[in-house]
C-alpha positions as CSV (number, residue, x, y, z in Angstrom):
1,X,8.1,5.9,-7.5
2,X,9.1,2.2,-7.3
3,X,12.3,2.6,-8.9
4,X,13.3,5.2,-6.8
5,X,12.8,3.3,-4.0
6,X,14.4,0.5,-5.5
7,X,17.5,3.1,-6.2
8,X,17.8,3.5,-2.6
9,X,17.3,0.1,-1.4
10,X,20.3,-1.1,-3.1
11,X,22.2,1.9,-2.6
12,X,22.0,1.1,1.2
13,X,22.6,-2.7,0.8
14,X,25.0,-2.3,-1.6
15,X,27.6,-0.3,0.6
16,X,27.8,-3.8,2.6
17,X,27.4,-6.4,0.2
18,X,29.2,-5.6,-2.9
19,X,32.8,-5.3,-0.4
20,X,31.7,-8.8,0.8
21,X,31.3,-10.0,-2.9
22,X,34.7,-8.5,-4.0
23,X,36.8,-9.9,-1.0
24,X,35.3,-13.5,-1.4
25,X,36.3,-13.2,-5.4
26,X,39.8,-12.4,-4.5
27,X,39.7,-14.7,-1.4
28,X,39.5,-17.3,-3.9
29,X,42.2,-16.0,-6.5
30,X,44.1,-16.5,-3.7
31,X,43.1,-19.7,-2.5
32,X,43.8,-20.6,-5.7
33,X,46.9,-19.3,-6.4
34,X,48.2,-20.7,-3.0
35,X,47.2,-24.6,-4.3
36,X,49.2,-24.1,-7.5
37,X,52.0,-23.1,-5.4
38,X,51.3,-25.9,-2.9
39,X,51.7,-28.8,-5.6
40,X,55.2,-27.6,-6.0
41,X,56.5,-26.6,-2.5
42,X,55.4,-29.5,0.2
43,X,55.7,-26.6,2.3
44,X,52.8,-24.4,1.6
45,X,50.3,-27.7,1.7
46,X,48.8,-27.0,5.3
47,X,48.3,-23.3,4.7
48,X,46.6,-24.1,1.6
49,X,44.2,-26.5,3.6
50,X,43.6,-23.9,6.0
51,X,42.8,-21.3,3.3
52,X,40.6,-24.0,2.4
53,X,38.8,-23.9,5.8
54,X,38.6,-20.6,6.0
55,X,37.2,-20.1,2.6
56,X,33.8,-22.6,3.0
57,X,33.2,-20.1,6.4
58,X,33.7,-17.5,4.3
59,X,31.2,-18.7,2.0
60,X,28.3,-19.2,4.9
61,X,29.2,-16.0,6.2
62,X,29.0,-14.4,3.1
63,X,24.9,-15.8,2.5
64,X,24.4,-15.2,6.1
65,X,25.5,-11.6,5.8
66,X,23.2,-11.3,2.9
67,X,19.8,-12.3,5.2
68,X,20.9,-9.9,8.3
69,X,21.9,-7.1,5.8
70,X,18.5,-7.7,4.2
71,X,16.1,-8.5,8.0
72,X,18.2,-5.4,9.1
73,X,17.4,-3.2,6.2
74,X,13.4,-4.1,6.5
75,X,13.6,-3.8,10.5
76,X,15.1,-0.6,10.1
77,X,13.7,1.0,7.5
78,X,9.6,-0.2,8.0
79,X,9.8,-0.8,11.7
80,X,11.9,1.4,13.4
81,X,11.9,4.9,13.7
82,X,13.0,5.5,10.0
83,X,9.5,3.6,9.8
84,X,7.5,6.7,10.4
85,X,9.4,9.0,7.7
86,X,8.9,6.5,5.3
87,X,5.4,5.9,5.4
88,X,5.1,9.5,5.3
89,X,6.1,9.9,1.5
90,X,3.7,9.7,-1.0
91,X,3.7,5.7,-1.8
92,X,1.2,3.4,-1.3
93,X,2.3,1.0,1.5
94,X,2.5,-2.1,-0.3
95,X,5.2,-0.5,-2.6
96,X,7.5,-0.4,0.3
97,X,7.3,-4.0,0.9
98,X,7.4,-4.9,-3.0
99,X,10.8,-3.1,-2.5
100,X,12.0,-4.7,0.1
101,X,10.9,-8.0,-1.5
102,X,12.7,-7.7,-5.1
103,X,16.3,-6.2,-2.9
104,X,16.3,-9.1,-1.2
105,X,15.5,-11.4,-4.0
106,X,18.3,-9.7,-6.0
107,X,21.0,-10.5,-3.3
108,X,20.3,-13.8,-2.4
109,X,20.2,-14.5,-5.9
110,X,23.5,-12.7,-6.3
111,X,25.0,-14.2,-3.4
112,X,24.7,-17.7,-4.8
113,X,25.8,-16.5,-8.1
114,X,28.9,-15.0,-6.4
115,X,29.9,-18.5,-4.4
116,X,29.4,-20.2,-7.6
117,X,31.7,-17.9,-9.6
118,X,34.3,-18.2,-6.9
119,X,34.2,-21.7,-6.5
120,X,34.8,-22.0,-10.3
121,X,37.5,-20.3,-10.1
122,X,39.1,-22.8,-7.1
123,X,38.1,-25.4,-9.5
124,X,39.4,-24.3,-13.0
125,X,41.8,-26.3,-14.6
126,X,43.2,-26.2,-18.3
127,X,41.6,-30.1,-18.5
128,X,38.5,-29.3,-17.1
129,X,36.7,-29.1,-20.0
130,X,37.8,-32.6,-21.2
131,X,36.6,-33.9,-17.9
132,X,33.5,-32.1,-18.3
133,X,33.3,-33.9,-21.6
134,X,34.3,-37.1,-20.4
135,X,31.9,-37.1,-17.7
136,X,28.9,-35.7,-19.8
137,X,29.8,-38.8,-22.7
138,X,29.4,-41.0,-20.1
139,X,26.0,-40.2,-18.5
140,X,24.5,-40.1,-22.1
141,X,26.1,-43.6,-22.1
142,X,24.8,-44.9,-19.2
143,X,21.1,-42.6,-20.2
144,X,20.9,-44.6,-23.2
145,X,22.6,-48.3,-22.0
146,X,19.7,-48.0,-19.3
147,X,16.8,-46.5,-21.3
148,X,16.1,-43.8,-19.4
């Protein structure tokens, strides 16, 4: 019976969050795409910037959308009037809030998943993974100059 509730639970969250997930993705294809332009025409430099902006509240409001969706979802659905029908169903009440618990684990999880895949792709370069390297040859430099 868990997994059906489960199945619900992110069906009802999903309808909100998976839209958010997608537009922040292609938010920052664009964003993207908008500084390549920008290091070629000087005129598309403050427009980048302000995508920029734009993009880190996007970001917040993204992961705060994430905790209303989920306080809303447990309000609603344990709380309020859709409270009563569902301790009517046959489910011991601590499933209920195991369910609640593991959606909004999920989420969160996948918000910050999501923000870090976007921000990777604002970042990617064709060098990167020589700077990576660079950098990474140079801590276990300094690790073993220092003997740490």
């Amino acid at each position: 019976m868990l997994s059906k509730l489960l199945k619900y639970e992110f069906k009802s969250t999903a309808r909100i969050l998976i839209p958010s997930y997608i537009l922040i993705i292609l938010y920052s294809i664009v964003c993207r795409l908008f500084d390549l332009l920008s290091n070629k025409l000087e005129i598309l430099q403050t427009p980048s910037v302000l995508l920029y902006i734009f993009y880190v509240f996007l970001i917040f409001g993204v992961i705060a959308l994430t905790f209303i969706v989920i306080l809303q979802q447990f309000y609603k659905n344990l709380i309020g009037d859709e409270g009563y029908l569902m301790f009517t169903i046959p489910v011991e009440p601590y499933k209920h809030i195991i369910t609640k618990l593991l959606t909004a684990i999920v989420w969160t999880v996948s918000s910050v998943i999501i923000a870090i895949l976007s921000l990777i792709v604002l970042i990617i370069t064709p060098d990167i993974f020589d700077i990576v390297m660079n950098y990474i040859k140079n801590i276990s430099a300094d690790v073993w100059y220092f003997g740490i």
